[in-house]
C-alpha positions as CSV (number, residue, x, y, z in Angstrom):
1,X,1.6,-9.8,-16.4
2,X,-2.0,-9.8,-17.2
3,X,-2.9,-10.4,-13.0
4,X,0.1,-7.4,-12.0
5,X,-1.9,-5.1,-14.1
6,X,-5.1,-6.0,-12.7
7,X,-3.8,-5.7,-9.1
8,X,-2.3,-2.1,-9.9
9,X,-5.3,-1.4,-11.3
10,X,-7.6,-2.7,-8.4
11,X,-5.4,-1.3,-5.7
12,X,-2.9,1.5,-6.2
13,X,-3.3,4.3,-4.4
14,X,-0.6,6.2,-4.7
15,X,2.8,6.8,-3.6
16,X,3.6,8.5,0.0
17,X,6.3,9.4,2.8
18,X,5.9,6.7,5.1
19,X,8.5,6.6,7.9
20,X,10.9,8.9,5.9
21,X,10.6,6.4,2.7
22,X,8.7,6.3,-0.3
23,X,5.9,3.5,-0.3
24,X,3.2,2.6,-2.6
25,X,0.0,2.9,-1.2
26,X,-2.1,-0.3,-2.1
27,X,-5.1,0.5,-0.7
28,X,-6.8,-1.1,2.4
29,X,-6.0,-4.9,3.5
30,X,-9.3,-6.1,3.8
31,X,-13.0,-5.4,3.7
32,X,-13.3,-3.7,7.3
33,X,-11.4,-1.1,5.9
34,X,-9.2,-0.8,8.8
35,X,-5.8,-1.0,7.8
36,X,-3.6,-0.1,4.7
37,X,-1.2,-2.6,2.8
38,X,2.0,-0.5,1.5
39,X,4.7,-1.7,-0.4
40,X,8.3,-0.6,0.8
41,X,11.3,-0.9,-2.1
42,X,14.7,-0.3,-0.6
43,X,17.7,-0.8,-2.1
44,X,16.1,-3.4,-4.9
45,X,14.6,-4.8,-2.0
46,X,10.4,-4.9,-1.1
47,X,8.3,-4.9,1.8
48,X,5.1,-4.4,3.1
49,X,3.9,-3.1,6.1
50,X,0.6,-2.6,7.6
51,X,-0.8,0.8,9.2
52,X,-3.7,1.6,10.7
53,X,-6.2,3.3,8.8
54,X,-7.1,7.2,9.9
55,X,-9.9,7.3,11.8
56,X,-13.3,9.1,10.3
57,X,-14.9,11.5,12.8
């Protein structure tokens, strides 16, 4: 439980509408910064899915 809590604590971001479902927001995948890990719970089920981080202009 110890290294759950220190993930959540490292990398939750919140939780959002993604694709019409609720997803946990775990922050970006890797150091470039250029894409977002969520986690997807369906029907007792999890997923995650990848998405392009919003371009800065």
């Amino acid at each position: 439980m110890k290294i759950v809590r220190s993930i959540i604590r490292e990398h939750f971001e919140g939780i959002e509408e993604l694709d019409g479902e609720m997803a946990v927001n775990l922050g970006y995948f890797d150091d470039t910064k250029q894409q977002i890990l969520y986690a997807i719970v369906k029907e007792g089920h999890s997923t995650f899915k990848l998405v392009d981080a919003p371009t800065k202009e």
